[in-house]
N, C-alpha and C positions, 0 to 999 in steps of 0.2 A: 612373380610375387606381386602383390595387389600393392596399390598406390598408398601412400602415406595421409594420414587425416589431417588435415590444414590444421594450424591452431589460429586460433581467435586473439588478433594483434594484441597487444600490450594500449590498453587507455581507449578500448574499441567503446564508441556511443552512440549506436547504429541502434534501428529500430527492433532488429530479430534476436530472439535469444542467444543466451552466450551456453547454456547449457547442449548437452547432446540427448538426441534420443537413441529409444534401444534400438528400435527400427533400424537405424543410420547406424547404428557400430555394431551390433548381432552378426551380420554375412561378412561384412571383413574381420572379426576377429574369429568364426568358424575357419575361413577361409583358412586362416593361419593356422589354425588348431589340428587342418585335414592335412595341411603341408606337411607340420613336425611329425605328425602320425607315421605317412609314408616315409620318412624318412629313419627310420630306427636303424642306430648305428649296431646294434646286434647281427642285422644283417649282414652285414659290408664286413663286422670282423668273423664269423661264420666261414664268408664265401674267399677270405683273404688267404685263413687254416686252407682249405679246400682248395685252392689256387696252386698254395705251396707244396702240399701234398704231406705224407703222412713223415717222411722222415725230417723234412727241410722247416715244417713246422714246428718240430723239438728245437730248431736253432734259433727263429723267429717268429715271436709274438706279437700279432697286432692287438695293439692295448687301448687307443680310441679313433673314433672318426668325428670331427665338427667339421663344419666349413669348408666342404670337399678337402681336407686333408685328411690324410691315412696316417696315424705313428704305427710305428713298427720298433719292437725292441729284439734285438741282435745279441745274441749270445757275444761274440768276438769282432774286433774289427776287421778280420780279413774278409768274413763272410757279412759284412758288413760294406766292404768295398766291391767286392764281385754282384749285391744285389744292388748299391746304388747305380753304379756302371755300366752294367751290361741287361741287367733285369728289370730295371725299374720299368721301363717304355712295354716291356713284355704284360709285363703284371698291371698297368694301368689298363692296359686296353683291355686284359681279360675283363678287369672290374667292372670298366663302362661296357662290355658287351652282356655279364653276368648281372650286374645290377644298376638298368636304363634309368631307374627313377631318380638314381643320386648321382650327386656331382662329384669326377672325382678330378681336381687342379693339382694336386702332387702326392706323394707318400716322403714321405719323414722317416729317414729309418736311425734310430741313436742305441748306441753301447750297452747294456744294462743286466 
């Protein structure tokens, strides 16, 4: 992620302007712009269906992704227990092998 843009102190009486140009904020706010792009959470819950496979899917919906987290909503707590448990570390790595662009730090999986 590109660096953050200094802000211009509080009571500054310096000789150079306080304004910004477009020059100077144009390539770091593309820059962000190309990030969110590759980042489309459509994918990640696509390849999460596709992970699960065609019947395990009916039981578990992945319903969003921000901030490398994954929710996942679960028909039932049992199958709810067996996928935090034992499946969760299975299914991360498939993610991060199936989709290298995004980050994935844990999945969320709740009752619903």
């Amino acid at each position: 992620m590109s660096p953050r843009i200094k802000r211009i102190p509080y009571g500054y009486d310096g000789p150079l302007p306080t304004g910004r140009t477009i020059k100077r904020l144009l390539p770091k706010l593309m820059e962000k712009i190309d990030e969110t792009q590759q980042q489309q959470p459509n994918v990640v819950l696509q390849t999460f269906q596709q992970i699960l496979g065609a019947e395990l899917s009916k039981i578990a919906l992945a319903k969003s992704y921000s901030d490398g987290v994954l929710y996942v909503l679960v028909k039932n707590s049992t199958f709810l227990s067996v996928l935090h448990s034992h499946e969760k570390g299975r299914l991360l790595s498939q993610l991060r092998e199936k989709c290298p662009r995004h980050r994935f730090d844990n999945i969320v999986f709740r009752v619903g």
